[in-house]
N, C-alpha and C positions, 0 to 999 in steps of 0.2 A: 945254730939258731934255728927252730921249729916255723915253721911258716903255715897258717892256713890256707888254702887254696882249694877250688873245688878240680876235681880229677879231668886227666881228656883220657886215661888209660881206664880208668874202673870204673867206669861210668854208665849210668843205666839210663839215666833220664838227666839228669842237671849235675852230676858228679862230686854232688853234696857230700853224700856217703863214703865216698870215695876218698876222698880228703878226708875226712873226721877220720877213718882208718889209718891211714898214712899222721897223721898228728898225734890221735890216741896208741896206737901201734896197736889195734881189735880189729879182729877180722870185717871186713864189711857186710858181710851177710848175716852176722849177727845184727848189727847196726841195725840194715834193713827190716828184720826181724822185729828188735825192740820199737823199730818205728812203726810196724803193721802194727803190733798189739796196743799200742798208747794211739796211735787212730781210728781203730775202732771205738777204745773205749771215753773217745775226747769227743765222740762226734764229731767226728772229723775235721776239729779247730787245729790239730796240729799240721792240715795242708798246710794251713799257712804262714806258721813258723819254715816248713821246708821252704815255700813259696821267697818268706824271706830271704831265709839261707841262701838260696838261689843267685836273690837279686844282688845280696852285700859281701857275700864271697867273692874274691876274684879267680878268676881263671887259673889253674897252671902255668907258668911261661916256660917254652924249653932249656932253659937258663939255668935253670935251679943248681 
């Protein structure tokens, strides 16, 4: 069973990306990527979807 969670290992800033890698099974540097180029060109409304992402993701727990 697949579980969201944001990363404590691949983690740059809030470890959004991180997780979505680990869930989609994509590298996360492309991730990052695809998120630089849709923020430039949103004027920068998609901070705050990550913003959200941030807040509604849970953490990793060492459990897994």
């Amino acid at each position: 069973m697949k579980k969201l969670y944001r990363s404590n290992t691949k983690r740059m800033v809030a470890g959004v990306f991180g997780g979505l890698s680990d869930y989609f099974n994509i590298d996360a540097t492309i991730l990052r990527l695809v998120f630089v180029v849709c923020l430039i060109f949103s004027l920068f409304s998609f901070a705050f979807v990550y913003l959200a992402a941030a807040l509604i993701i849970p953490t990793e727990r060492e459990n897994y």
